[in-house]
Each structure stands twice: as structure tokens, then as C-alpha cells.
N, CA and C atoms as a LAMMPS dump frame, in Angstrom:
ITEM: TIMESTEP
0
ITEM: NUMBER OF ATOMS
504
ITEM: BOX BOUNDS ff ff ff
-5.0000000000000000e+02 5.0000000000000000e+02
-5.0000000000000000e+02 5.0000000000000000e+02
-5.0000000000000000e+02 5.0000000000000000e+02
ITEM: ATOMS id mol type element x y z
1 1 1 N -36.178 30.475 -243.698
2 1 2 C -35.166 30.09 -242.75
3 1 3 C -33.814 30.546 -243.287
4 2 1 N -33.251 31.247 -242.695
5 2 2 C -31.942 31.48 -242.952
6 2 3 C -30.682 30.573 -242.548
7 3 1 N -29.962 30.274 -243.576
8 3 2 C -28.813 29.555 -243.538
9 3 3 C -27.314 30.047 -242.999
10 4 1 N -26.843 29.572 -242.152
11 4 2 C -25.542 29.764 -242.049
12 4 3 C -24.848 29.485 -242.581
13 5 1 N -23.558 30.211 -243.226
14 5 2 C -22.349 29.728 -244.021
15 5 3 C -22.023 28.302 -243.344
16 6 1 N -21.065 27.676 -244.466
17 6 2 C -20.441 26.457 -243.881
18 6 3 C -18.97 26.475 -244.368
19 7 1 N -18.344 25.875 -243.81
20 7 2 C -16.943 25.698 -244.001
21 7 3 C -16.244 24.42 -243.559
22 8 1 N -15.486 24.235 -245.155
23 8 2 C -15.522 22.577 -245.121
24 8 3 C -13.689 22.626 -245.474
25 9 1 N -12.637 22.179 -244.761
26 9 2 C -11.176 22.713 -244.967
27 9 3 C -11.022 21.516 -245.878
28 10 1 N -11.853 20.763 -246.208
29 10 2 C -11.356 20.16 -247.736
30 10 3 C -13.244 19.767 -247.964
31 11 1 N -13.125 20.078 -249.688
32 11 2 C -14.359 20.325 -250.417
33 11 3 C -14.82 18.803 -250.682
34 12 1 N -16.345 18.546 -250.2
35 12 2 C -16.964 17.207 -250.423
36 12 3 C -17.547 17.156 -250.89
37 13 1 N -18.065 18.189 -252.313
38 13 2 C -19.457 18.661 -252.813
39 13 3 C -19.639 17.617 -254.022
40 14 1 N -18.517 16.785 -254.567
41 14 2 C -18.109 15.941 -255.498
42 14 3 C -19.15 14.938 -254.851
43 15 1 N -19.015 14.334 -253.336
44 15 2 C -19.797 13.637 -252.8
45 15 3 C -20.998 13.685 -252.566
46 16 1 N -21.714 14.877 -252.379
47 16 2 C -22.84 15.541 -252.388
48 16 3 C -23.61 15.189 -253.104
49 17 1 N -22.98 15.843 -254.301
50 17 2 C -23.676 15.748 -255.608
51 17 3 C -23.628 14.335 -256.166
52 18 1 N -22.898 13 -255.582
53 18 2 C -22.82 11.819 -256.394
54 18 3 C -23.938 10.718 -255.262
55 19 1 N -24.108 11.718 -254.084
56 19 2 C -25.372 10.939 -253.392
57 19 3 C -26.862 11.63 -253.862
58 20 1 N -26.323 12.569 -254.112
59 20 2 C -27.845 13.071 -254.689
60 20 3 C -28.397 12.966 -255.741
61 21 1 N -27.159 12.478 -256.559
62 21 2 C -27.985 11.946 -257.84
63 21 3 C -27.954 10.421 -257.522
64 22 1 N -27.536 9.624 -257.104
65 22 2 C -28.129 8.394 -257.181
66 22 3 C -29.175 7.823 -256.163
67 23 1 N -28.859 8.623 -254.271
68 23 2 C -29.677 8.214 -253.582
69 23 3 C -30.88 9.613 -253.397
70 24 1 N -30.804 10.752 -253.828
71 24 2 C -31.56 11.88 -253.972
72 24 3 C -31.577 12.248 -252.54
73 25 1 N -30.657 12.328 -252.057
74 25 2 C -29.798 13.203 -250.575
75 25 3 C -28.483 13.771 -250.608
76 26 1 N -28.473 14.96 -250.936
77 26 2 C -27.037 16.053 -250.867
78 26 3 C -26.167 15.268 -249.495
79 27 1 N -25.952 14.526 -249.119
80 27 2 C -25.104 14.55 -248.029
81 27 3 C -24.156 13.619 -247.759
82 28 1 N -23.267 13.827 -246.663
83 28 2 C -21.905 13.218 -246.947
84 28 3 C -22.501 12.149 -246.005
85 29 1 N -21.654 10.486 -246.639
86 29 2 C -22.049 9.542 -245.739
87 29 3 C -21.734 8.844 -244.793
88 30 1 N -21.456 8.431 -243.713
89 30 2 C -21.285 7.942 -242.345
90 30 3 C -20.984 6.435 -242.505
91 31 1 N -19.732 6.346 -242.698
92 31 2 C -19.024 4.976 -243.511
93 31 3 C -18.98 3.734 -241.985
94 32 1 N -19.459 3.275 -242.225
95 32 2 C -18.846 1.623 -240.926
96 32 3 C -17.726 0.755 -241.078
97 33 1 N -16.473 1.088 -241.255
98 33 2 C -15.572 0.565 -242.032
99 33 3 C -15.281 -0.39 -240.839
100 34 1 N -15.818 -0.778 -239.658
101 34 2 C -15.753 -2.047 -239.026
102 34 3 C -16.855 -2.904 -238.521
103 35 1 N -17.785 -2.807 -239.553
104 35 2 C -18.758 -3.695 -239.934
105 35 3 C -18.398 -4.107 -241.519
106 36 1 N -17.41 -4.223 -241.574
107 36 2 C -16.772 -4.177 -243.329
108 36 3 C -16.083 -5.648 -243.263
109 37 1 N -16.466 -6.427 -244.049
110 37 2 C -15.067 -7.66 -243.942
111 37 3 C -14.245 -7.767 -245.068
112 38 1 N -14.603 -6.594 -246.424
113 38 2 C -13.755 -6.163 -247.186
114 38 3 C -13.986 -5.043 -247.554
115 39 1 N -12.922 -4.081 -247.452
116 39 2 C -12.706 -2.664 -247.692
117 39 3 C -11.883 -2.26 -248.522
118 40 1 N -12.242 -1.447 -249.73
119 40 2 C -11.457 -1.089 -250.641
120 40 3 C -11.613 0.744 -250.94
121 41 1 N -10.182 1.334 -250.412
122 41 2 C -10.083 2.527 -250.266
123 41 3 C -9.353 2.881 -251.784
124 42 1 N -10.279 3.701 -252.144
125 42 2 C -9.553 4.045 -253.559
126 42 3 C -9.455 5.762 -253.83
127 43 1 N -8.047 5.516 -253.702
128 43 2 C -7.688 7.618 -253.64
129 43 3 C -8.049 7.839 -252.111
130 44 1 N -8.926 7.715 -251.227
131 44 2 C -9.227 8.335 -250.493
132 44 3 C -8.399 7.939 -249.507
133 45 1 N -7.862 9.142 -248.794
134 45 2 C -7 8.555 -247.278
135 45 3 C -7.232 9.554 -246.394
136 46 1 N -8.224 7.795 -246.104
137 46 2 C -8.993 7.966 -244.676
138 46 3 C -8.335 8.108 -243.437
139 47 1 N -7.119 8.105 -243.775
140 47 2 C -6.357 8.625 -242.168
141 47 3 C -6.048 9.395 -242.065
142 48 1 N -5.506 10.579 -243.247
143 48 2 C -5.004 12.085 -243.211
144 48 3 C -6.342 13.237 -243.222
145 49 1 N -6.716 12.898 -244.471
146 49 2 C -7.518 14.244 -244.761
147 49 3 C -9.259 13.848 -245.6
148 50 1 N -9.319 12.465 -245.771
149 50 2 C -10.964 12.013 -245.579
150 50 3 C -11.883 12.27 -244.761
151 51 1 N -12.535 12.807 -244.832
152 51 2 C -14.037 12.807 -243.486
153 51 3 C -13.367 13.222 -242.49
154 52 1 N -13.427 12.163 -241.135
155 52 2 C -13.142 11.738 -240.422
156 52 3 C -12.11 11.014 -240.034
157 53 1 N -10.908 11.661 -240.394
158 53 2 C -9.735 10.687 -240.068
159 53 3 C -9.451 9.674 -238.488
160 54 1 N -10.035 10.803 -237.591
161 54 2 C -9.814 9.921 -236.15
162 54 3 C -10.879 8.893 -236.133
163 55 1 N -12.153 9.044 -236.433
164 55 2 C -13.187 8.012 -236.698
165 55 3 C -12.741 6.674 -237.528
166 56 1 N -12.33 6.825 -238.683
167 56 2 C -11.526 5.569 -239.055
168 56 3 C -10.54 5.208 -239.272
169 57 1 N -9.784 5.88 -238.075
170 57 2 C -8.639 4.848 -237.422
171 57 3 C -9.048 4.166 -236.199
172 58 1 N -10.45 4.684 -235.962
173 58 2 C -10.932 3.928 -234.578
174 58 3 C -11.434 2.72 -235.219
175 59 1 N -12.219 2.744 -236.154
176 59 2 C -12.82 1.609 -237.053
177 59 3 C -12.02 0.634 -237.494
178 60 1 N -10.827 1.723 -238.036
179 60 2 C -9.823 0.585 -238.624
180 60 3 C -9.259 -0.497 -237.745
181 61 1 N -8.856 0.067 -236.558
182 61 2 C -8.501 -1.061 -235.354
183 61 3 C -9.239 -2.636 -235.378
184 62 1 N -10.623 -1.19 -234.972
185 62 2 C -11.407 -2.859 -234.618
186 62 3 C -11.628 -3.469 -235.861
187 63 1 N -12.14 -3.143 -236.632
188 63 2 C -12.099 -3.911 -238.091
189 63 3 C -10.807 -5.012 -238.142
190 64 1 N -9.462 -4.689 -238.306
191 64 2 C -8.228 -5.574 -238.378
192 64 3 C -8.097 -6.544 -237.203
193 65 1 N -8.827 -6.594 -236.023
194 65 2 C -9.109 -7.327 -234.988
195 65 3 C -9.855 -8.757 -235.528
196 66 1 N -10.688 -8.51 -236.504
197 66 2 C -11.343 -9.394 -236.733
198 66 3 C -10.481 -10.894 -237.94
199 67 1 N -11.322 -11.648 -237.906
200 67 2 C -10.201 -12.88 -239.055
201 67 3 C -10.374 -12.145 -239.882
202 68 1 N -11.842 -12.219 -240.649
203 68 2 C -11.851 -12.708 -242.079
204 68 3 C -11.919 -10.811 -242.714
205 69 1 N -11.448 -9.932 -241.786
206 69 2 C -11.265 -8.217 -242.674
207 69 3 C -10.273 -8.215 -243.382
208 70 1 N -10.597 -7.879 -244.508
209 70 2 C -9.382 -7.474 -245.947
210 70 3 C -9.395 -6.215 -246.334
211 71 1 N -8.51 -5.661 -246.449
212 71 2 C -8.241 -3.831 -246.521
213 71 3 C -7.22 -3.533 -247.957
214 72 1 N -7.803 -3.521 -249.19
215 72 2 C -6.959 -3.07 -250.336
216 72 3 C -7.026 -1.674 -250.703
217 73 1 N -6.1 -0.782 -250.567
218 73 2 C -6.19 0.17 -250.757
219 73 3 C -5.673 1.121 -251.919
220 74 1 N -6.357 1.595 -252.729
221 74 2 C -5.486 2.063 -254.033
222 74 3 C -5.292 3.469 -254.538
223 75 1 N -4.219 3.487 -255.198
224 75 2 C -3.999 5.084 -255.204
225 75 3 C -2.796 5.173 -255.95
226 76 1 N -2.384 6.681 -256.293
227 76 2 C -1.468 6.86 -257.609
228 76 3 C -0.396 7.475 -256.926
229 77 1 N -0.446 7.284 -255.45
230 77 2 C 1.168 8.237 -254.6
231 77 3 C 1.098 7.286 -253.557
232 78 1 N 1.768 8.304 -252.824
233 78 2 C 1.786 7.417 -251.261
234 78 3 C 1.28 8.462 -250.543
235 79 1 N 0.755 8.239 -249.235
236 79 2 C 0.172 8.592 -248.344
237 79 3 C 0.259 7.818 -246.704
238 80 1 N -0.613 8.692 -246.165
239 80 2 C -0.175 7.943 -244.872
240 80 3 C -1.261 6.408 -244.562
241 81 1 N -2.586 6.445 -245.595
242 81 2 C -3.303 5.391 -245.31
243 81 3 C -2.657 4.176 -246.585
244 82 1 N -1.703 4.399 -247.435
245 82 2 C -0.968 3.527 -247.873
246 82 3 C -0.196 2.562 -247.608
247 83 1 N 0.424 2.953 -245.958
248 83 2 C 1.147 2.291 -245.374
249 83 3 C 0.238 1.284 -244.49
250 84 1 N -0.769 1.295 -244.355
251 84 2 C -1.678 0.891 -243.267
252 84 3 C -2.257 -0.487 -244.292
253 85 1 N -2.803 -0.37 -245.242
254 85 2 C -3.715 -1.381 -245.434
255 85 3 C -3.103 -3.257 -245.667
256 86 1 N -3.726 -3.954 -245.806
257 86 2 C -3.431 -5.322 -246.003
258 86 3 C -2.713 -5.491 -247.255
259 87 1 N -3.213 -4.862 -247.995
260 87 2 C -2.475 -4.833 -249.978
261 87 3 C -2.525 -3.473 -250.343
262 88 1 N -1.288 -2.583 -251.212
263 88 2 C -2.025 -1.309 -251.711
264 88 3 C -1.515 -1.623 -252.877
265 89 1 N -2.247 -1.224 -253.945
266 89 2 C -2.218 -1.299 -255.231
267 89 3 C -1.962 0.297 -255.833
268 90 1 N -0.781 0.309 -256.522
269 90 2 C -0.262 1.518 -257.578
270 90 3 C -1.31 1.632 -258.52
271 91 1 N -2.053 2.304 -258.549
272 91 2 C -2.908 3.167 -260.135
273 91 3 C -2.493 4.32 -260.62
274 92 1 N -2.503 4.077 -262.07
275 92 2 C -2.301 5.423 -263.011
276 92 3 C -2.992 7.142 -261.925
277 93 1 N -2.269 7.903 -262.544
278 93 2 C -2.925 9.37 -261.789
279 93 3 C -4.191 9.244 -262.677
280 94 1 N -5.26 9.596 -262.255
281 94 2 C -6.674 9.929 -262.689
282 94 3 C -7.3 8.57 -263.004
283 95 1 N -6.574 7.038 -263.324
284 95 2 C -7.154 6.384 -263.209
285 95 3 C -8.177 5.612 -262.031
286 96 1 N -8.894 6.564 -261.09
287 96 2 C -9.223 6.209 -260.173
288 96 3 C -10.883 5.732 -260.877
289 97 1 N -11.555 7.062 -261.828
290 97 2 C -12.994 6.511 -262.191
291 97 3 C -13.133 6.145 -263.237
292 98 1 N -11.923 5.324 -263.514
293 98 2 C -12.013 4.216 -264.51
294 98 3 C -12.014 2.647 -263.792
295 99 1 N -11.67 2.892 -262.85
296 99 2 C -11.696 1.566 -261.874
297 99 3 C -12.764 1.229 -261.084
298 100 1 N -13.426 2.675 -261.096
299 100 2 C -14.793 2.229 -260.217
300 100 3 C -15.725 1.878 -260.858
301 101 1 N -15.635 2.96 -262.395
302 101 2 C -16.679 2.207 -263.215
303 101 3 C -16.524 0.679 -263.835
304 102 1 N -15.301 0.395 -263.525
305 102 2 C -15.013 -0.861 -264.252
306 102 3 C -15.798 -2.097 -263.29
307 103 1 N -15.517 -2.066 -261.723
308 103 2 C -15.661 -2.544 -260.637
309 103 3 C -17.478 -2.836 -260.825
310 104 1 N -18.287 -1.406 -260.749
311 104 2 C -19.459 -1.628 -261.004
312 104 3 C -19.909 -2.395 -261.973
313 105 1 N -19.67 -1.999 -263.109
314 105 2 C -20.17 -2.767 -265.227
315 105 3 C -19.683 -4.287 -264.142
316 106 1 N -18.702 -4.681 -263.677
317 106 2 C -18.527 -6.159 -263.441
318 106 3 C -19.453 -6.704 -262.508
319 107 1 N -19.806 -6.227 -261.097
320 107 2 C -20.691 -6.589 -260.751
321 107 3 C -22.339 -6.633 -261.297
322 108 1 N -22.423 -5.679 -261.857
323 108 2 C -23.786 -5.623 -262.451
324 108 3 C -24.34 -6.543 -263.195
325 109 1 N -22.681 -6.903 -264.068
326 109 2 C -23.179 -7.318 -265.13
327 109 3 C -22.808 -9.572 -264.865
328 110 1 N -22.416 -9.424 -263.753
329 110 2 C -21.685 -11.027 -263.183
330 110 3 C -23.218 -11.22 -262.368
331 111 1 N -24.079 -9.944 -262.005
332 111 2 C -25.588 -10.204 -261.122
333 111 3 C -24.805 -11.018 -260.115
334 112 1 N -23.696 -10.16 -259.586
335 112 2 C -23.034 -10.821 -258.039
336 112 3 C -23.739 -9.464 -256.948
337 113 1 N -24.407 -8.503 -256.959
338 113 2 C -24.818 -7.758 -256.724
339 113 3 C -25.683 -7.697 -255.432
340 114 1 N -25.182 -8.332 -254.113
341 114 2 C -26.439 -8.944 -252.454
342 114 3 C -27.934 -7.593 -252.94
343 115 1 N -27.136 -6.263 -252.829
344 115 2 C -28.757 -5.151 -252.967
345 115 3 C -28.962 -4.663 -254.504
346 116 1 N -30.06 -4.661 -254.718
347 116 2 C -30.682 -3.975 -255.963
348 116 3 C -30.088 -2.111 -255.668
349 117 1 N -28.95 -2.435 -256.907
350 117 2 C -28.809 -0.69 -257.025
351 117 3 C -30.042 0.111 -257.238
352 118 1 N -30.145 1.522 -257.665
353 118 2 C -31.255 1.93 -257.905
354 118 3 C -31.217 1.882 -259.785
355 119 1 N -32.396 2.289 -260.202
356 119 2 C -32.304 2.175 -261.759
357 119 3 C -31.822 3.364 -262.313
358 120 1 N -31.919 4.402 -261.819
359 120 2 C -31.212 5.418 -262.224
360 120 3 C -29.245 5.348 -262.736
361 121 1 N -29.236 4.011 -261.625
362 121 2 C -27.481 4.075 -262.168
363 121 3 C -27.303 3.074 -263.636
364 122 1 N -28.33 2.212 -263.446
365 122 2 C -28.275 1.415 -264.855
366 122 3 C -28.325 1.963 -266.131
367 123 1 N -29.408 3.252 -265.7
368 123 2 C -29.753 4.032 -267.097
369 123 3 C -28.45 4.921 -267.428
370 124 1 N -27.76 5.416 -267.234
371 124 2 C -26.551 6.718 -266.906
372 124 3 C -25.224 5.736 -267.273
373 125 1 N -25.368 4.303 -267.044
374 125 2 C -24.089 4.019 -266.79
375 125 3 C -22.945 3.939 -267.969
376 126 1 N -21.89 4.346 -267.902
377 126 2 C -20.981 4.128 -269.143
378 126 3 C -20.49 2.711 -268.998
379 127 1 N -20.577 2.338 -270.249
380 127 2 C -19.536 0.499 -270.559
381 127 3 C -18.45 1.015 -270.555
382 128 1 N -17.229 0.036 -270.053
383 128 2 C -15.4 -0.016 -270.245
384 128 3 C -15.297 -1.237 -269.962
385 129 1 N -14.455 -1.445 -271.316
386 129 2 C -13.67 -3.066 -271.289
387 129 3 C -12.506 -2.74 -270.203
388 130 1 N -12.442 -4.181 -270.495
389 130 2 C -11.251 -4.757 -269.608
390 130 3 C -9.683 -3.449 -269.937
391 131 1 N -9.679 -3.512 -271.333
392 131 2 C -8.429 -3.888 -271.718
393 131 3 C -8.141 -1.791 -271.846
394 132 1 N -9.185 -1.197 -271.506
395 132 2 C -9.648 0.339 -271.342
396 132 3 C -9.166 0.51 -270.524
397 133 1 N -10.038 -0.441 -269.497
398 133 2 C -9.462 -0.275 -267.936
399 133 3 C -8.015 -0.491 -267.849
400 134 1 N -6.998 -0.974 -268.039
401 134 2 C -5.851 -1.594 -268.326
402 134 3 C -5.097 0.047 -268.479
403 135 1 N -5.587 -0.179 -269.691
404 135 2 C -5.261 1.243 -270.207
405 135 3 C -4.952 2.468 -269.578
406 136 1 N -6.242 2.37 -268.856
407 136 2 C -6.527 3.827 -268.333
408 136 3 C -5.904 3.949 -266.579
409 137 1 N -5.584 2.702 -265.992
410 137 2 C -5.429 2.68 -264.982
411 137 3 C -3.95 2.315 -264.486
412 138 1 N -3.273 1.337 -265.569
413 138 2 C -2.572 0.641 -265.612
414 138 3 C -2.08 -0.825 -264.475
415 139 1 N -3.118 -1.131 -264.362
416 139 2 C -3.492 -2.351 -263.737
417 139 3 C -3.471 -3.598 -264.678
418 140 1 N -2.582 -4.867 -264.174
419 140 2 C -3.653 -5.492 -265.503
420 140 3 C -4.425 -6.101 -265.374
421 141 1 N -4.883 -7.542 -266.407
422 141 2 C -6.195 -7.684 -265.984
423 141 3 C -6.412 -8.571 -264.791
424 142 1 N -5.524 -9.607 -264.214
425 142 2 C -5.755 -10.31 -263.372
426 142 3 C -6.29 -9.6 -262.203
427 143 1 N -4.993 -8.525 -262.006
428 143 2 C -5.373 -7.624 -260.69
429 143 3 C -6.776 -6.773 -260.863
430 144 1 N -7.378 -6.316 -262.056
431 144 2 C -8.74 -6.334 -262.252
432 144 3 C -9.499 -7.059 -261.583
433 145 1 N -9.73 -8.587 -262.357
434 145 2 C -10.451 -9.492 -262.249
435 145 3 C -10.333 -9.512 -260.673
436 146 1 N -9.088 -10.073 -260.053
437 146 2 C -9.073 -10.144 -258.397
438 146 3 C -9.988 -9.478 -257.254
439 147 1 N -9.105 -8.388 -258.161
440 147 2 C -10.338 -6.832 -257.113
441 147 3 C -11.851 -7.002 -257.435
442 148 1 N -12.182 -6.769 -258.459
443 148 2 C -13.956 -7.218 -258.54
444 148 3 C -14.679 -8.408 -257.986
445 149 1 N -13.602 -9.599 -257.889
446 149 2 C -13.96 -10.935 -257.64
447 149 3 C -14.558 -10.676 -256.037
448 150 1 N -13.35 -10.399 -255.332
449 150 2 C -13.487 -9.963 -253.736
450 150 3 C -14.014 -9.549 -253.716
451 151 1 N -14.793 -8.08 -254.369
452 151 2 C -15.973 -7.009 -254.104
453 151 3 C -17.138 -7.761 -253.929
454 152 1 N -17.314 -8.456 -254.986
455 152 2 C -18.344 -8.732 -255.161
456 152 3 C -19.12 -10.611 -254.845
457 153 1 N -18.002 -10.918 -254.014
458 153 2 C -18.02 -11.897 -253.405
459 153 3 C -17.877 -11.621 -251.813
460 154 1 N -17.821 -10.544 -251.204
461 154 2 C -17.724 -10.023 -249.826
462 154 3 C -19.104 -10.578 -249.308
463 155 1 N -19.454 -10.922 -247.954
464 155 2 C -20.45 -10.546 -247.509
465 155 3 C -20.981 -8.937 -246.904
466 156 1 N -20.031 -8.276 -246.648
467 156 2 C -20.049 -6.871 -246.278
468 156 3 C -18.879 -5.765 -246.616
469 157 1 N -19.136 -5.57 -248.326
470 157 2 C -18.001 -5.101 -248.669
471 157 3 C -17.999 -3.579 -248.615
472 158 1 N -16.901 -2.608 -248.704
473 158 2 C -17.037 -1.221 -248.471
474 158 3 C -16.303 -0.543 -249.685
475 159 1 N -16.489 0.365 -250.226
476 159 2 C -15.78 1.214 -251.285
477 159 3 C -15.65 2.286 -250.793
478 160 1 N -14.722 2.829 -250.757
479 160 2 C -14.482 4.46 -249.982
480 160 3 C -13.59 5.31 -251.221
481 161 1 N -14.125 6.074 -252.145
482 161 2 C -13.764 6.659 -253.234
483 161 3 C -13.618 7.778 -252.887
484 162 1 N -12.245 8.645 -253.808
485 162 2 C -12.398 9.927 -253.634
486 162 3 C -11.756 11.112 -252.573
487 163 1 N -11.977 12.135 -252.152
488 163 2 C -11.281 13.134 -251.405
489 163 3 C -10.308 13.971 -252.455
490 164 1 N -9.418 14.677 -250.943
491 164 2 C -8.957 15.405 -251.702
492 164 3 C -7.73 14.996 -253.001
493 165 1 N -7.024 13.793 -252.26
494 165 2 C -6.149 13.141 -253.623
495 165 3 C -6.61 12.984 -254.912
496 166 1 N -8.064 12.511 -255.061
497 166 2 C -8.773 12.596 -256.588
498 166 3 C -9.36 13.696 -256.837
499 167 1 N -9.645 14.831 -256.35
500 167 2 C -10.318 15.74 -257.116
501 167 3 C -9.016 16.705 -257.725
502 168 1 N -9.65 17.454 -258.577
503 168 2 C -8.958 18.288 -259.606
504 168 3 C -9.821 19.639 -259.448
């Protein structure tokens, strides 16, 4: 079977490759950010140049319609989905996958976790303290602790990592 070229005006292969190694599917994923009652956008802005920008600003609506939706959004500039969310939180430049790994090691390791990750991420995973994370992100720890608390106390929480603001 022959393939047709593809053309992507901003590169998602970062995503590709981070579903295919954990869920073993190359492909980009189809986010519900208003079936979400906490959403945490980190680097990625989903209103300019993420995915689907018109798709979740349609989401985003109805999502903020609802009581109990919380929208923290984090990132090392400003942007246009900076202005939008409920809280945005300033992070160090590049401290973005120091925060996610931090976010995960806490849930994993608090077993606040509603679905069984797969085991492949347990085996792979790097440890970071608190005070790393701190470090590396320049957050401190409360606002740590806060953000993981909510994640992982959501009934339907969302992480939206990444795009073109975090890649290099």
C-alpha cells in the first residue's frame, strides 16, 4: 500500500511517539476537555496552535458552563490560552517535564490513581523530589503539593502537555 505524504504545520511526532510507547498506538489523541471537571494545560495552548484550536474553544465553553470545572493552566510565557484559564501558573522555561514527572511519581506513589496505568510506565519511570522539582521548575512546594492534590483527587481530570511552546 502506498502512503501519502503528510503535512502537519506544527510537528506532533513528540506525541506519537509518547502514545506509542506507553499505549502502543502512533497517534495523536482526541482530548474531551468538556467531560473534564479538572483540566490542567501545561505548555500547551490549546487555543492558538494545539491540535485543534477551534475544537477546544468549543469544549472550553461548555466545560466553564458547568459548577464544579477547574482550568489551571501552566507555562513559561504568555499566550493567548493564558489569559483564558481559571488560575495560570508561571514555570521555569523547560521546566515543563519536570512537573509532569513530578505530578505522576505523586500520584502513583499517594495510589490516588481511579485507572491502573500500564506497567510499562512504572518500569521506565524516573524518581524527582520535591525540592528538584522546585528547582527545576521554580514552583514551590505548596503550589506543587496543590496541583497534584487536585489531579489526583478529580473525578475526571485532564492533562494536556506539550506542543509547539515545549518542544525544542
Amino acid at each position: 500500500v502506498e502512503r501519502l505524504p503528510e503535512y502537519e504545520a506544527f510537528s506532533y511526532a513528540n506525541i506519537r511517539q509518547a502514545n506509542n510507547i506507553i499505549f502502543g498506538r502512533p497517534e495523536i489523541p482526541q482530548y474531551h476537555i468538556d467531560k473534564s471537571d479538572f483540566l490542567s494545560t501545561i505548555g500547551a495552548d490549546v487555543i492558538e496552535t494545539f491540535l485543534n484550536p477551534v475544537q477546544a474553544m468549543y469544549q472550553l465553553e461548555s466545560a466553564k458552563g458547568q459548577d464544579n470545572f477547574k482550568w489551571i493552566h501552566i507555562e513559561p510565557h504568555a499566550s493567548l490560552t493564558g489569559f483564558q484559564p481559571s488560575t495560570k501558573i508561571e514555570i521555569s522555561p523547560g521546566g515543563e517535564p519536570y512537573l509532569l514527572l513530578f505530578l505522576l511519581n505523586f500520584i502513583l506513589k499517594s495510589n490516588l490513581q481511579k485507572k491502573r496505568l500500564p506497567n510499562n510506565i512504572l518500569a521506565v519511570l524516573p524518581q524527582i523530589s520535591a525540592s528538584e522539582t522546585e528547582s527545576k521548575t521554580g514552583l514551590n512546594n505548596q503550589t506543587l503539593n496543590d496541583l497534584a492534590q487536585r489531579l489526583a483527587t478529580a473525578n475526571a481530570p485532564l492533562v494536556i502537555a506539550g506542543g509547539v511552546s515545549t518542544s525544542t
